[in-house]
C-alpha positions in Angstrom: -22.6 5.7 -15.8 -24.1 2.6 -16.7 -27.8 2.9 -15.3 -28.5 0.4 -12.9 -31.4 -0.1 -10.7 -31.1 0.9 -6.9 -32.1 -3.3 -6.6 -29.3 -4.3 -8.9 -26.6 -2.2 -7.0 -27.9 -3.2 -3.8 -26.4 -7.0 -5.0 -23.4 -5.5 -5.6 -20.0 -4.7 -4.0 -18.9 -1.3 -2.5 -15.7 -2.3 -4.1 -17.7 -3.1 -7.4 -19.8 0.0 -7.4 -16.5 1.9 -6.6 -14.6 0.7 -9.5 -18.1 1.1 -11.8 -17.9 4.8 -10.9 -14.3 4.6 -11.5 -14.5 3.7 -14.8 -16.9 6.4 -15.9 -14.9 8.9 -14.5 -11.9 10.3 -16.5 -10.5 12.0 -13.0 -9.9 10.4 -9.6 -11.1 10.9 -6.6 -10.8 10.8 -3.3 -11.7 7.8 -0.6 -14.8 9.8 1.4 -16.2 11.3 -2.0 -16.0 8.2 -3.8 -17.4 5.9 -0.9 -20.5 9.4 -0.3 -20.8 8.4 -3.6 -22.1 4.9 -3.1 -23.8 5.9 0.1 -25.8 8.5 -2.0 -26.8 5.8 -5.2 -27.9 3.1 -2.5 -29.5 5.7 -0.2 -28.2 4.7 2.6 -28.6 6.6 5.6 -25.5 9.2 6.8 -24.4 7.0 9.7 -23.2 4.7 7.5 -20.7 6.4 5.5 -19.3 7.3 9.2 -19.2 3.6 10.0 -18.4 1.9 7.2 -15.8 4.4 5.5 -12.6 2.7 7.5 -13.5 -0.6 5.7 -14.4 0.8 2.5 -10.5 2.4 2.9 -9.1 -1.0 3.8 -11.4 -3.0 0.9 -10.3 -0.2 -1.9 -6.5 -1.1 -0.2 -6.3 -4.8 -0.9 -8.5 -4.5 -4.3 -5.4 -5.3 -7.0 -7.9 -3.4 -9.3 -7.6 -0.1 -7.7 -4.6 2.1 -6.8 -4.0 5.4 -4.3 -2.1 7.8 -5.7 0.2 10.4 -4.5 -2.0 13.2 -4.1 -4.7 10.8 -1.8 -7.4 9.9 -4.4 -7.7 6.3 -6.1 -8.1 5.2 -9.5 -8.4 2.1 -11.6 -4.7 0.7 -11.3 -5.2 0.1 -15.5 -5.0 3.7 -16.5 -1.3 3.8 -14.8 1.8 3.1 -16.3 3.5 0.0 -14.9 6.6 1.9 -14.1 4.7 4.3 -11.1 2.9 0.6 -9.7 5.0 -1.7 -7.9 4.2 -5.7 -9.3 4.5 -7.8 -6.4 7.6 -10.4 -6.5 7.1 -13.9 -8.0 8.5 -17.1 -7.1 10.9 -16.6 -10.3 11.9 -13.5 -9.2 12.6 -14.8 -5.4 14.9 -16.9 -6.9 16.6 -14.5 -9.1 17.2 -12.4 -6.0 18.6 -15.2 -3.9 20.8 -16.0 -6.4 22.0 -12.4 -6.6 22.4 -12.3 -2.9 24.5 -15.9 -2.8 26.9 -14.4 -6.1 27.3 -11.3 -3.0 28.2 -13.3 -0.1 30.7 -15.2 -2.2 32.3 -12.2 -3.7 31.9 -10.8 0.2 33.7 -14.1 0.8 36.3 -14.1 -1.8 37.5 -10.1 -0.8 37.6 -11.4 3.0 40.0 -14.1 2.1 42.0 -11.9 -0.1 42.4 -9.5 2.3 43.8 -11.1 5.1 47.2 -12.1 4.9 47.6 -15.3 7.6 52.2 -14.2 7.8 50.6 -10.9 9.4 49.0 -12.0 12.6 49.8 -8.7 14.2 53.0 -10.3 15.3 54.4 -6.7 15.3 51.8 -5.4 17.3 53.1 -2.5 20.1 50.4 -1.5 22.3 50.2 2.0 23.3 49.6 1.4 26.6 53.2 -0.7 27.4 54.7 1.9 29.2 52.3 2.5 32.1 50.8 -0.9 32.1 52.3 -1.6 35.7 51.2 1.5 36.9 49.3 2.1 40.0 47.4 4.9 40.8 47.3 6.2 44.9 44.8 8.4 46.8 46.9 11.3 48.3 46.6 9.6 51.8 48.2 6.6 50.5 51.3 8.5 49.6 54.0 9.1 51.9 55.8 11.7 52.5 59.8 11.6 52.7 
């Protein structure tokens, strides 16, 4: 690791430190070891890595240069292959999108229309229930006897 003086890394990030032990690492490594890490080269007492380890989490999280993998430990998102990250969407491909989804609604659209027939309008319709429509159902002390 480059050898920096306990003053210098005191000016320093966590997130900067992190990603300086990071890069002199060839394996990854998991949130708590990585942040004892830092705790341990600013000697820092042991309450702090209790307090501060949520926010270390959540500054690693939103750090475009770091990425967690599957197996729970982070690295430096530059030693991945762009096909395991997910980019984040640009304005250009927004718009690609929302054309794709318009050129669906229209063919959505277009199947609709072809579809429906207006000459059948269910003209030919029988419903089931014609027989017994005018029905009326009795309690047994309604009904008389003959």
């Amino acid at each position: 690791m480059n050898k920096k003086s306990i003053e210098e890394l005191e000016l320093m990030s966590n997130k900067d430190i992190a990603y300086m032990i990071l890069e002199n690492r060839k394996r990854s490594i998991s949130t708590a070891d990585l942040f004892k890490k830092i705790v341990d080269l600013l000697n820092l007492p042991d309450r702090t890595f209790e307090e501060k380890i949520g926010e270390f989490y959540t500054t690693l999280s939103t750090d475009k240069r770091f990425i967690l993998l599957d197996n729970g430990n982070w690295d430096l998102k530059g030693r991945h292959s762009s096909e395991k990250i997910k980019k984040p969407l640009t304005d250009e491909d927004d718009d690609e999108l929302e054309d794709e989804e318009d050129e669906l609604e229209e063919i959505d659209e277009d199947i609709l229309e072809d579809n429906y027939d207006s000459t059948d309008d269910n003209d030919d319709y029988v419903d089931p229930n014609e027989d017994i429509k005018d029905l009326v159902v009795l309690e047994e002390n309604e009904l008389e006897e003959d």
